[in-house]
C-alpha positions as CSV (number, residue, x, y, z in Angstrom):
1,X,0.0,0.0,0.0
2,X,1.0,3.3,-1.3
3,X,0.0,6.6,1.0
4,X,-2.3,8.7,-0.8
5,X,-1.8,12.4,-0.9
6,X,-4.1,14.3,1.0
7,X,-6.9,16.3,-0.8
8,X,-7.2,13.4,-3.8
9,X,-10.5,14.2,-5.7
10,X,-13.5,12.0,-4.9
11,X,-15.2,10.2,-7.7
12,X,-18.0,11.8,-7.8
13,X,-16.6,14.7,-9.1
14,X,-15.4,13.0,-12.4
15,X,-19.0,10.7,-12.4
16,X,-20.9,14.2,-13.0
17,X,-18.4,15.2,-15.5
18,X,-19.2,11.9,-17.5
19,X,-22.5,12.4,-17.4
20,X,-22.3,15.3,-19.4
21,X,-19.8,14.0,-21.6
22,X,-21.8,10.9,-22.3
23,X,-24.6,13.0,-23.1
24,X,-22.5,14.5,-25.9
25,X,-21.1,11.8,-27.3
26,X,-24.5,10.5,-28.0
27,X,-24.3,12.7,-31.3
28,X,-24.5,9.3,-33.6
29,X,-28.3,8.9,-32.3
30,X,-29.1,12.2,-34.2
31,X,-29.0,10.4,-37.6
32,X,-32.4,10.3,-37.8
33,X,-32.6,14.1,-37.3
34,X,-30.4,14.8,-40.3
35,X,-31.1,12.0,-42.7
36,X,-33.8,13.4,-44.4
37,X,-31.8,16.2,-45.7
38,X,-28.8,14.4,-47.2
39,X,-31.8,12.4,-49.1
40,X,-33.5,15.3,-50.0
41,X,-31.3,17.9,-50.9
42,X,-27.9,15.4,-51.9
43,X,-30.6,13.4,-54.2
44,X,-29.7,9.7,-52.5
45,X,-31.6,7.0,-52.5
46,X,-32.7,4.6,-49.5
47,X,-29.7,2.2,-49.9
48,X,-27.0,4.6,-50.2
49,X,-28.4,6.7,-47.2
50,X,-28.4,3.0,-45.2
51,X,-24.9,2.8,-46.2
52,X,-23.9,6.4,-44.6
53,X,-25.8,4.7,-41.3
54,X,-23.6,2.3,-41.7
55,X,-21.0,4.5,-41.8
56,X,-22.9,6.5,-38.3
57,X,-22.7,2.7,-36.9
58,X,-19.1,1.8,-37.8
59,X,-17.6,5.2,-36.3
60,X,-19.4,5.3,-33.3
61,X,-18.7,1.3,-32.5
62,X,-15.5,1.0,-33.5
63,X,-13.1,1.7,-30.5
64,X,-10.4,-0.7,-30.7
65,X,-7.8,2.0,-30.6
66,X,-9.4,4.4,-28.1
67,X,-9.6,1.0,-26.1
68,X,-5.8,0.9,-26.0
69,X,-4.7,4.2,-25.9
70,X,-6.9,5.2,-22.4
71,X,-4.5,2.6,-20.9
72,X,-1.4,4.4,-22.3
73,X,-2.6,8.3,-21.9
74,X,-4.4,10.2,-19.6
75,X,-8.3,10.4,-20.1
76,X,-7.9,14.5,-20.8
77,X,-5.9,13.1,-23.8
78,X,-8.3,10.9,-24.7
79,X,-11.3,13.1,-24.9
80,X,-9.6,15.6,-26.9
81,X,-9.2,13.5,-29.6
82,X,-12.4,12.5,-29.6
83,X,-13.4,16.4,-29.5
84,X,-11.4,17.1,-32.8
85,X,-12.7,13.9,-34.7
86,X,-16.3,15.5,-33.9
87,X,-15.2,19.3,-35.2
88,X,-13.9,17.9,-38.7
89,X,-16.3,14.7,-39.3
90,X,-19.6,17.0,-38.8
91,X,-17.6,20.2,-40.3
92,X,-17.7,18.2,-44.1
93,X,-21.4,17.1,-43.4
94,X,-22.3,20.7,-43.0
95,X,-20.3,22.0,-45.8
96,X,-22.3,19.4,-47.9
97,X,-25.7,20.1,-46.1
98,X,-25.8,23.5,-46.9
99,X,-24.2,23.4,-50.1
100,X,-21.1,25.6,-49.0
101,X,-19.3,23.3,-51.0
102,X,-20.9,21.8,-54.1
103,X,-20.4,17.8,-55.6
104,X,-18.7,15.9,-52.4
105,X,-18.1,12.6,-53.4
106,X,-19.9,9.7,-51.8
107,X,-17.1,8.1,-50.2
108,X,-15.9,12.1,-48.8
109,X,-19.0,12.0,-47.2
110,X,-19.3,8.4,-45.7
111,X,-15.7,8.8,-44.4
112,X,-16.5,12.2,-42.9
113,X,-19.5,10.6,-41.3
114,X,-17.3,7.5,-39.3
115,X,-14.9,10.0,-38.4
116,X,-17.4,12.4,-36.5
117,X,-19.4,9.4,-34.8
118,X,-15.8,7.8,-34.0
119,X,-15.5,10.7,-31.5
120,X,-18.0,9.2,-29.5
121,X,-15.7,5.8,-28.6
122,X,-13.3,8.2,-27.7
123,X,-15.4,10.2,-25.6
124,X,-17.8,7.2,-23.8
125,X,-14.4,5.1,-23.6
126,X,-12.7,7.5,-21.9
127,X,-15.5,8.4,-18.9
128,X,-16.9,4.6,-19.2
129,X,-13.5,3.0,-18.1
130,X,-12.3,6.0,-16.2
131,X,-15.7,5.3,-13.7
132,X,-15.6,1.8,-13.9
133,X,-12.1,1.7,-12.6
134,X,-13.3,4.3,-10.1
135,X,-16.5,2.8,-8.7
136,X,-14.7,-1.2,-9.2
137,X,-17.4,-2.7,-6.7
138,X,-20.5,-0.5,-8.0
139,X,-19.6,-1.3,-11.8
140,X,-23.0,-2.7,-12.6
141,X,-24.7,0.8,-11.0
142,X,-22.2,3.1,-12.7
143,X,-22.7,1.7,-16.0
144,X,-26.1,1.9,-16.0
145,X,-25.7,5.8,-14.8
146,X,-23.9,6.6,-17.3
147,X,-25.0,4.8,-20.3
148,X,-28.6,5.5,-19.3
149,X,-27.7,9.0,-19.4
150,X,-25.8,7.9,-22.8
151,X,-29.5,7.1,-23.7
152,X,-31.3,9.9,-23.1
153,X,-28.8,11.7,-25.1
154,X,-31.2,11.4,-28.1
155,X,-34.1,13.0,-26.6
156,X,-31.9,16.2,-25.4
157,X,-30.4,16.7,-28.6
158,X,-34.5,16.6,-30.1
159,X,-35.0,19.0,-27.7
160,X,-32.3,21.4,-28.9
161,X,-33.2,20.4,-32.5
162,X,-37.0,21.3,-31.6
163,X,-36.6,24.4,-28.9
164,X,-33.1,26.3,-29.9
165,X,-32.7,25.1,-33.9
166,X,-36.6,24.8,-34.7
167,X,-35.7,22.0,-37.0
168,X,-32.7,22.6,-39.4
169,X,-30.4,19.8,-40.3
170,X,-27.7,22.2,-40.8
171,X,-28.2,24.3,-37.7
172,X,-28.1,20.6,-36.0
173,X,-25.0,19.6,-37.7
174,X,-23.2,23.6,-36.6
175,X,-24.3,22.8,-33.3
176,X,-22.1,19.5,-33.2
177,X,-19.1,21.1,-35.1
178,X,-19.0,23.3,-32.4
179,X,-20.9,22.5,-29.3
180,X,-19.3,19.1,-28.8
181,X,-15.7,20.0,-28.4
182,X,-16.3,23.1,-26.5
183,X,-18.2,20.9,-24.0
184,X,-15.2,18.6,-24.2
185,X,-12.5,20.9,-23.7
186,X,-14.2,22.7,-20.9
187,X,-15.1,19.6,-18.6
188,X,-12.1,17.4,-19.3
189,X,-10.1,18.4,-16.5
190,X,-12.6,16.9,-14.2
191,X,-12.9,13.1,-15.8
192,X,-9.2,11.4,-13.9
193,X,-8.6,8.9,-11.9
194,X,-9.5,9.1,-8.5
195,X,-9.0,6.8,-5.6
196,X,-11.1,4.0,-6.3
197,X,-14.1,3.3,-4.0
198,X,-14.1,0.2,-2.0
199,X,-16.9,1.0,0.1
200,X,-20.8,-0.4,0.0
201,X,-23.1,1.1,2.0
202,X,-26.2,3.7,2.7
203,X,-24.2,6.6,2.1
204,X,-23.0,5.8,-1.1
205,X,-26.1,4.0,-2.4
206,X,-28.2,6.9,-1.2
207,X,-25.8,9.2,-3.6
208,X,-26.7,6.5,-6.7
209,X,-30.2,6.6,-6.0
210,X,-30.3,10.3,-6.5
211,X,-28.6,10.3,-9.6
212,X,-30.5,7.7,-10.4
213,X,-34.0,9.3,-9.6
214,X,-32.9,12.9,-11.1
215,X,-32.3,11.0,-14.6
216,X,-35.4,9.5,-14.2
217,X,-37.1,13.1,-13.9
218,X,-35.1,14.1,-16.6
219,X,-36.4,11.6,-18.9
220,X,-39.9,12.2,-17.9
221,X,-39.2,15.8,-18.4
222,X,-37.4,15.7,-21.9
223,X,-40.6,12.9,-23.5
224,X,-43.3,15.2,-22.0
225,X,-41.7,18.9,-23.6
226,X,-40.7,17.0,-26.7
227,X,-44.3,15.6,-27.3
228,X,-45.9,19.0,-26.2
229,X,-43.6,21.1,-28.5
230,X,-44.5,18.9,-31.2
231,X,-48.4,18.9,-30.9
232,X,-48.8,22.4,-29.4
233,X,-46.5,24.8,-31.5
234,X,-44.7,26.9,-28.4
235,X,-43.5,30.7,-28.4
236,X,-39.4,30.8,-28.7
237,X,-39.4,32.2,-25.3
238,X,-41.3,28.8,-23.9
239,X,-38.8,26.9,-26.2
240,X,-35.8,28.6,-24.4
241,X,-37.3,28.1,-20.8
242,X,-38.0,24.4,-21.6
243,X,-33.8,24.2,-22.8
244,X,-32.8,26.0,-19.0
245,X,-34.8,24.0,-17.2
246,X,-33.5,20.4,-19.1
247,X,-29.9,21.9,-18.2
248,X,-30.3,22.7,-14.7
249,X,-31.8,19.0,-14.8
250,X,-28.4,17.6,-16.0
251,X,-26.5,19.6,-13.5
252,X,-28.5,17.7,-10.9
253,X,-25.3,14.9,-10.3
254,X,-23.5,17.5,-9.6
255,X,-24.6,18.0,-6.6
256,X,-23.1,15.3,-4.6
257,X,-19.9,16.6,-4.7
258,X,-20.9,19.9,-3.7
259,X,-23.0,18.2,-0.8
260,X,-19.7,16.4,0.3
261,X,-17.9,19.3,0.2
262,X,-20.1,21.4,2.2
263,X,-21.4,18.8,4.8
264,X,-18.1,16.5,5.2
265,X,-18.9,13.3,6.4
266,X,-17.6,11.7,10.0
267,X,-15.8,8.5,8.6
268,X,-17.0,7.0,11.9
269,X,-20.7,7.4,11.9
270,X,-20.7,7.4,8.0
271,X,-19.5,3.8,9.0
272,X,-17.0,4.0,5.7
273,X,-13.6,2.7,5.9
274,X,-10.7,5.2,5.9
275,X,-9.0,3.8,2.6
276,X,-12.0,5.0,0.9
277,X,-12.3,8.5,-1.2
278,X,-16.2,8.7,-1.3
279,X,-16.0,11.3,1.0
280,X,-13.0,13.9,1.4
281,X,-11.5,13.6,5.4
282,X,-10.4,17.3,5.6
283,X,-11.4,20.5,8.1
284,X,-11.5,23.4,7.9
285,X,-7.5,23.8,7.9
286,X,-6.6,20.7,5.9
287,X,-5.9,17.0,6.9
288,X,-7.4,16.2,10.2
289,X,-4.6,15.4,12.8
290,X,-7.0,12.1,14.1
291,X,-7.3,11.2,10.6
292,X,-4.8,8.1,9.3
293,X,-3.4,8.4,5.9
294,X,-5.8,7.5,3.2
295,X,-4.3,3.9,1.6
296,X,-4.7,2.8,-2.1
297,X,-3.0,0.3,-3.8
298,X,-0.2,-0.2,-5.6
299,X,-0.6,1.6,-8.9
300,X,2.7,0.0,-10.0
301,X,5.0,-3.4,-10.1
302,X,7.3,-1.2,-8.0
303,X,5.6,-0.5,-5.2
304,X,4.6,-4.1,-5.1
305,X,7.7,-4.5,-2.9
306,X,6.2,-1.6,-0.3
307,X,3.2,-3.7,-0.7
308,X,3.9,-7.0,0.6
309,X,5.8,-4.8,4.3
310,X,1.9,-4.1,5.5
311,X,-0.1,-7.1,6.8
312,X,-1.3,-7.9,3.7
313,X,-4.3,-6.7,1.1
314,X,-8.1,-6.9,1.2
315,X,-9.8,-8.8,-1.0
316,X,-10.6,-5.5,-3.1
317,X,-7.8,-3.7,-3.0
318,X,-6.4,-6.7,-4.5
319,X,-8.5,-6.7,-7.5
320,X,-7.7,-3.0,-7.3
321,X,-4.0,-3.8,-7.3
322,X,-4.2,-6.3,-10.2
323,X,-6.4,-4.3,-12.2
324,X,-3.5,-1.6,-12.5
325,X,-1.1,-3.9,-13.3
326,X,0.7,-4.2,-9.6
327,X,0.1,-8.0,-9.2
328,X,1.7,-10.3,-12.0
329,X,0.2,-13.4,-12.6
330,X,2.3,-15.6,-14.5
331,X,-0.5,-18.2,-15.3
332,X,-3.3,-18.0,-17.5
333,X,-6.2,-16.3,-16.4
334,X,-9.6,-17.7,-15.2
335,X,-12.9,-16.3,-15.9
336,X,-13.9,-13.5,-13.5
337,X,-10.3,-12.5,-14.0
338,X,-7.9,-10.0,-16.0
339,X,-7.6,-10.7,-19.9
340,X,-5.6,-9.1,-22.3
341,X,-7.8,-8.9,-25.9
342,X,-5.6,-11.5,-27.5
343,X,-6.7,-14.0,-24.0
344,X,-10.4,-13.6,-24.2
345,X,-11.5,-13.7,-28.1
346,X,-10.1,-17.1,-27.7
347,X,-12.9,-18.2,-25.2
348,X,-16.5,-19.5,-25.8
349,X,-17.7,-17.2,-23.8
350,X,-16.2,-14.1,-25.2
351,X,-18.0,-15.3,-28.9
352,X,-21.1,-16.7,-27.2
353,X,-21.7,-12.9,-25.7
354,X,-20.8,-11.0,-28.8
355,X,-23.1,-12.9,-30.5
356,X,-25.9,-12.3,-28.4
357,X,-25.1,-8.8,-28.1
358,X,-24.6,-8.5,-31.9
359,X,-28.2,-9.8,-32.4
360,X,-30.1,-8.0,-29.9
361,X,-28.3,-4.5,-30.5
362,X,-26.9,-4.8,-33.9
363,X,-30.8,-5.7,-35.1
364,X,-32.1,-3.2,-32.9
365,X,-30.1,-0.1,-34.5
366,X,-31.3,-1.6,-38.0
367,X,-34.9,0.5,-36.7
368,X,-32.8,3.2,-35.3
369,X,-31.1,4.4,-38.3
370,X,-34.4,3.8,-40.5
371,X,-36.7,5.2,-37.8
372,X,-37.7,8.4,-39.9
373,X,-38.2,6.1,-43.6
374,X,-40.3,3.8,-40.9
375,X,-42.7,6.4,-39.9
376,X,-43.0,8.3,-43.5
377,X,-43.8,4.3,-44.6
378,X,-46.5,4.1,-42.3
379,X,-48.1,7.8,-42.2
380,X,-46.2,9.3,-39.8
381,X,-44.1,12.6,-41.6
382,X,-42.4,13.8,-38.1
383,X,-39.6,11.1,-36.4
384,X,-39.5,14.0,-33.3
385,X,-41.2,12.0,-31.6
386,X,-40.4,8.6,-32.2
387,X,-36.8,9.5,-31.7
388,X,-37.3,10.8,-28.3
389,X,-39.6,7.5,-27.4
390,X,-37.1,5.4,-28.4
391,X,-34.4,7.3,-26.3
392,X,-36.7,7.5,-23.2
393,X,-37.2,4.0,-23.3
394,X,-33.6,3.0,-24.0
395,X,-32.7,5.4,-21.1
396,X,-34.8,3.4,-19.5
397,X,-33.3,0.2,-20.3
398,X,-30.0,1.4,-19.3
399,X,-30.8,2.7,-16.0
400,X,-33.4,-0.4,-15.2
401,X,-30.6,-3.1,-16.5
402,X,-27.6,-2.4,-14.1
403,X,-30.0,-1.5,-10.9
404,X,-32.0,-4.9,-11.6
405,X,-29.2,-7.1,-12.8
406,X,-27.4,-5.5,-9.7
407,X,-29.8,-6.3,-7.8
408,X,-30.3,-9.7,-8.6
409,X,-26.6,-11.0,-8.7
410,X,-26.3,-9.9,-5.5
411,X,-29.0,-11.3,-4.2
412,X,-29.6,-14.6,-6.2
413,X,-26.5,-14.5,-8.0
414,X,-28.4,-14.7,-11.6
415,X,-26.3,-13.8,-14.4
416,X,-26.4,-11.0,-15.9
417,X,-27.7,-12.6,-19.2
418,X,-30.6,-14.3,-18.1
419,X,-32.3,-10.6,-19.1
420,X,-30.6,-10.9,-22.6
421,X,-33.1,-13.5,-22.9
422,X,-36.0,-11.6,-21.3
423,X,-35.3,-8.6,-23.8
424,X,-34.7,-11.1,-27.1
425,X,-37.8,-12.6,-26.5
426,X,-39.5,-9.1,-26.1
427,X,-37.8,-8.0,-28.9
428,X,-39.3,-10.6,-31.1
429,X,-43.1,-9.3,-30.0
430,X,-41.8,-5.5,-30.9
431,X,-40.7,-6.7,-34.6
432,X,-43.5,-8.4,-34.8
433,X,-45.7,-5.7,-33.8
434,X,-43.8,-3.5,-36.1
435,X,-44.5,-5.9,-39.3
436,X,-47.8,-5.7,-38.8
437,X,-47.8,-2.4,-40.5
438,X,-50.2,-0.1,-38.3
439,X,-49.8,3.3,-37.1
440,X,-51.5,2.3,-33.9
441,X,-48.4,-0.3,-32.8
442,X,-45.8,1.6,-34.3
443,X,-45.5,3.9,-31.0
444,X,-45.6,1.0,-28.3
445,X,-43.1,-1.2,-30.7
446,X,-40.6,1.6,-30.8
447,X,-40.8,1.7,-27.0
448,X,-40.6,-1.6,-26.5
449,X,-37.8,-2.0,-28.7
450,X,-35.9,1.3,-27.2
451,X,-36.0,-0.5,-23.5
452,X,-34.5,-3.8,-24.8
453,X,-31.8,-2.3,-26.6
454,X,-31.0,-0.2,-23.9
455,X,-30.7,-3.3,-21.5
456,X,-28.7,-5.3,-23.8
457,X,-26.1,-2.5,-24.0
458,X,-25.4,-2.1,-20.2
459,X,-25.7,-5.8,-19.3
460,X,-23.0,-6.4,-22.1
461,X,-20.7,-4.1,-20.1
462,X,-21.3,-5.6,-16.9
463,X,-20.5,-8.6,-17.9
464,X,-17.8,-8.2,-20.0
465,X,-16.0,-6.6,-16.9
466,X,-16.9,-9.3,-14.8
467,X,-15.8,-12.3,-16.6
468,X,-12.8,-10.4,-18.5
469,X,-11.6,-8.0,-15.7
470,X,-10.9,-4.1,-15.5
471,X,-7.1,-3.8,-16.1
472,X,-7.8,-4.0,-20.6
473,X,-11.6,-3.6,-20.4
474,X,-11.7,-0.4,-22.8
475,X,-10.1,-2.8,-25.6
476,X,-12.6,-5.6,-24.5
477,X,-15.7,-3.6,-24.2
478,X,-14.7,-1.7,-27.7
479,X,-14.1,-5.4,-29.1
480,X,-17.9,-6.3,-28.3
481,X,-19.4,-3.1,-29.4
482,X,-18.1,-4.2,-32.9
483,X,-21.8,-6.5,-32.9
484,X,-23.3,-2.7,-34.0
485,X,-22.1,-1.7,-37.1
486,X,-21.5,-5.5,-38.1
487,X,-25.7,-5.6,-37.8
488,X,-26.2,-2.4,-39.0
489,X,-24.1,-3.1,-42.6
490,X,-26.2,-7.0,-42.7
491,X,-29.5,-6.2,-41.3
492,X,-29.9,-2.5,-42.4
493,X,-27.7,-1.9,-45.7
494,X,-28.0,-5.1,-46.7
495,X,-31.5,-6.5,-45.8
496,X,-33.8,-3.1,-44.7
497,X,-32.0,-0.9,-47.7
498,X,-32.2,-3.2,-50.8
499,X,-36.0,-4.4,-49.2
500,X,-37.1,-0.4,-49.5
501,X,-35.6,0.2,-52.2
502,X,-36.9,-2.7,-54.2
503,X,-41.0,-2.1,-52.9
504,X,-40.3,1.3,-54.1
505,X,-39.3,0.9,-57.5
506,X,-42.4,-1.7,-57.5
507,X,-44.5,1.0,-56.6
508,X,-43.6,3.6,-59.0
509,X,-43.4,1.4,-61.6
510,X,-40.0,1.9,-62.1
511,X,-37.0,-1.3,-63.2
512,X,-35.2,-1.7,-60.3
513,X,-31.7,-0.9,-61.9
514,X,-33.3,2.9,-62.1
515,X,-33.7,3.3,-58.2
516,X,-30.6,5.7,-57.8
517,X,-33.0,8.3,-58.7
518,X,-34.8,9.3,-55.4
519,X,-37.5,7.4,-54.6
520,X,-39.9,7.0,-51.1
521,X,-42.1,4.1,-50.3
522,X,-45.1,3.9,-48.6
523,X,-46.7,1.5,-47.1
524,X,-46.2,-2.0,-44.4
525,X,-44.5,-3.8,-46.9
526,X,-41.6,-1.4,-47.0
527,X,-40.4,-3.0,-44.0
528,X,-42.1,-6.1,-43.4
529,X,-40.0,-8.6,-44.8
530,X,-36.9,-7.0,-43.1
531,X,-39.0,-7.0,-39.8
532,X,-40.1,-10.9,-39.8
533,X,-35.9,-11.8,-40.5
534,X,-35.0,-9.4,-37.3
535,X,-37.4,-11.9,-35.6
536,X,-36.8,-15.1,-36.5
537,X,-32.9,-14.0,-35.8
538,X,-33.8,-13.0,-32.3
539,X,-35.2,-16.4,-31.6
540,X,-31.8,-17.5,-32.2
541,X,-30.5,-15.1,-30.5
542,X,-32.7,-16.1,-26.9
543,X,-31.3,-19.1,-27.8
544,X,-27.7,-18.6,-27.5
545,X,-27.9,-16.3,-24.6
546,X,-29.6,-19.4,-22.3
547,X,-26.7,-21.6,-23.4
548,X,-24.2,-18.2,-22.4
549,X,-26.1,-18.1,-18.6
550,X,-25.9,-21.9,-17.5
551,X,-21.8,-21.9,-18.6
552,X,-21.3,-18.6,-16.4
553,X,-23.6,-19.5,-13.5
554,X,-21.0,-20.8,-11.7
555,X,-18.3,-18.0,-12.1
556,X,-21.0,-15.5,-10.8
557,X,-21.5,-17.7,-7.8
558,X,-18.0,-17.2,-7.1
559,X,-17.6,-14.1,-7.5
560,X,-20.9,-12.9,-5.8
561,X,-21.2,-15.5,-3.1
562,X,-21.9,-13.4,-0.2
563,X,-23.7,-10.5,-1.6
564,X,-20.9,-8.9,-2.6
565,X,-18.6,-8.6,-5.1
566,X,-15.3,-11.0,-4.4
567,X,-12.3,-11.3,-5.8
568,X,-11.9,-14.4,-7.7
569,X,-10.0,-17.0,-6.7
570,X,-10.2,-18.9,-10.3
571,X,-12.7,-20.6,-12.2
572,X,-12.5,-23.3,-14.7
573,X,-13.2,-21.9,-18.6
């Protein structure tokens, strides 16, 4: 054990900033938003704008190298990389948008597009593993934080679209050439390291739940104004006071640090142990002479020697220690432990849990990034309001998936994906409901739909941390996000696009080799076929995720026997 410096940050500090970054980085939901303008005025037809979601899907999944680098760099680093890709990816879709500059090529265009949506691995992998590693024994309650709040990032961005850029695509695509990396550059101080929290109890529970309940009001708050604004035209002035009051609503996480700085907490009655950060030990003139030196691990292989002089570690702040790289093990890891990337692809499991993952989300984000063709197909011209559904209810997947999967592998120490099969079996009613072709079920499939996507994403990175460890999760969780684009291109270019596309040209009479001119269909059988497949492929998908719970029952019974998280002391693969 290493002796911290006094005055260390607490974590809650940098979990607020994440919020707000996560909520930016959510920019590759506003597809929908923009779409219909690089059909309309850039003349494409439905295939080739499928392809450019393609393109949203690939840059905003693919986070291979943003996985590696946030273990080489700082997360300040990190982030501003992720702040420049979003300037110069969106900058080109606006110069095309408004015809600044005339004739970009198609490829100019679907490069730009993976390069601004790549900012968004940067940005989520930096405050995602940053958290994780700072909240190690809360890591099913943090994810769901912040990739709920990741969700609702939709539905604020309508809400500007609607209230501040009354509906321009290219005022939209400004906004994110601009507003993106300012917001990056001016919180990124605040997203660091801290020292980890080891501690469960009321105190720190009681600050999840209110982060927990203030998203909740926020997402009330942001599907209520966004349905209002949309059937009651407001004055600009109502628009405006609607925007203050959804940002004072995101500033809400912020404050619990204020709170603990204001009200310090007795270490003694908050019944926390004195190695913990959650709450900052200092008076009114600095350290406390009573209090002993706050203790972290080793964050090195050379203090490992200083290490092994004290008594010996905790069961946490050994998986603290080996997480950062202080403990070497020489033998191969067991499930529940560290893996390097090249380590895990080369298990079952890892395969059995992208696959899942890759057929709940990746078929999921096929009716994302077609949402707005969907409605026009089936009589509804506005995708305002479907968009923000869909993100209230995958906010509401996201927060609902880590407090009940936490909940439940601590208590009856269920797997994680037993609720991939739950939401793959729902999934298959929504696409169902969605085939039948009437206005009437498309609001209550998209919602159904937006909750099981949003479940599926946080239990994916929950689990991944638990079976394949902390210390390379950024590459590992990156890995698995791959499952989206890789649906997106087969179920959405290659399925939904040439599906559209062909009832199209059926219906205006037209020889399918002509349907580069622009072309809209209208109508359930638009979709219908495409919808039936995403079905029938979530049965299989159910099917793999109960064969992925009964071979990692036994590894969560180790590592949650108890009620707690333990370190693992090995598991058979």
């Amino acid at each position: 054990m290493v002796t911290l410096k006094a005055g260390t940050r607490p974590p809650w500090v940098g979990l607020g900033a994440a919020i707000w970054v996560v909520i930016a980085s959510g920019n590759g939901y506003n597809f929908p938003l923009y779409s219909h303008s690089l059909k309309s005025v850039l003349g494409f037809n439905q295939r080739q704008l499928t392809m450019l979601g393609v393109a949203n899907d690939i840059g905003e999944n693919v986070g291979i190298l943003p996985g590696i680098v946030c273990n080489i760099v700082p997360p300040w680093i990190v982030l501003s990389i992720g702040a420049f890709a979003c300037f110069f990816g969106y900058a080109v879709l606006w110069l095309a948008v408004t015809r600044t500059v005339e004739s970009l090529p198609y490829w100019s265009l679907w490069l730009a597009l993976c390069i601004a949506t790549n900012s968004s691995a940067w940005m989520n992998t930096a405050v995602l593993v940053t958290n994780m590693r700072n909240f190690p024994v809360s890591r099913g309650t943090v994810a769901g934080i912040i990739k709920g709040y990741g969700g609702l990032s939709a539905a604020v961005y309508t809400e500007i679209y609607i209230g501040l850029l009354h509906y321009s695509s290219s005022k939209l695509l400004m906004f994110l050439v601009l507003g993106v990396p300012i917001l990056c550059f001016l919180v990124m101080g605040l997203v660091r390291p801290c020292t980890p929290s080891s501690w469960e109890g009321t105190v720190e529970q009681g600050h999840f739940t209110f982060i927990q309940a203030a998203s909740i009001v926020l997402g009330i708050y942001l599907l209520g104004t966004t349905i209002l604004e949309t059937v009651f035209p407001l004055s600009e002035s109502s628009s405006y006071g609607i925007v203050i009051v959804m940002v004072l609503l995101l500033m809400a996480p912020l404050a619990i640090p204020l709170k603990m700085t204001l009200c310090r907490l007795n270490p003694r009655q908050s019944g926390q142990a004195v190695g913990s950060a959650s709450d900052g030990l200092v008076d009114g003139e600095g350290i406390s002479e009573k209090t002993e030196p706050l203790l972290i691990p080793c964050s090195s292989a050379k203090d490992l020697g200083s290490c092994h002089e004290n008594e010996g570690l905790s069961e946490v702040d050994m998986l603290l220690a080996e997480g950062e790289g202080a403990v070497r093990k020489k033998r191969r890891p067991k499930r529940g432990e560290d893996f390097k990337l090249r380590e895990a692809i080369v298990k079952a499991d890892f395969w059995l849990l992208f696959s899942v993952y890759f057929v709940g989300v990746g078929s999921g984000v096929t009716v994302l990034n077609n949402l707005a063709q969907i409605g026009i197909a089936l009589g509804v011209h506005d995708a305002t309001i479907l968009l923000s559904l869909f993100s209230f209810f995958n906010f509401a997947g996201r927060l609902g998936g880590g407090v009940i999967s936490e909940h439940f592998v601590r208590s009856k120490m269920l797997p994680r994906t037993a609720w991939f099969t739950c939401t793959q079996v729902i999934m298959i009613i929504a696409y169902l409901l969605f085939a039948s072709g009437s206005e009437g079920t498309l609001y209550a499939a998209t919602a159904l739909l937006g909750l099981c996507y949003g479940v599926q994403f946080v239990i994916m990175i929950s689990t991944a941390s638990e079976l394949f460890g902390l210390q390379n999760f950024g590459s590992i969780f990156n890995f698995m996000c791959l499952g989206n684009p890789l649906g997106a291109f087969l179920f959405s270019s290659l399925l939904a696009g040439y599906i559209y596309d062909h009832e199209a040209a059926k219906q205006q009479g037209l020889n399918l080799l002509l349907s580069s001119e622009q072309s809209s269909c209208l109508g359930p059988s638009c979709f219908r076929v495409t919808f039936l497949v995403l079905a029938c492929v979530c049965g299989v998908g159910s099917i793999l995720s109960i064969v992925l719970t009964i071979r990692i029952k036994p590894v969560y019974q180790m590592l949650y026997s108890g009620g707690s998280f333990r370190h693992p002391q090995g598991s058979d693969h």
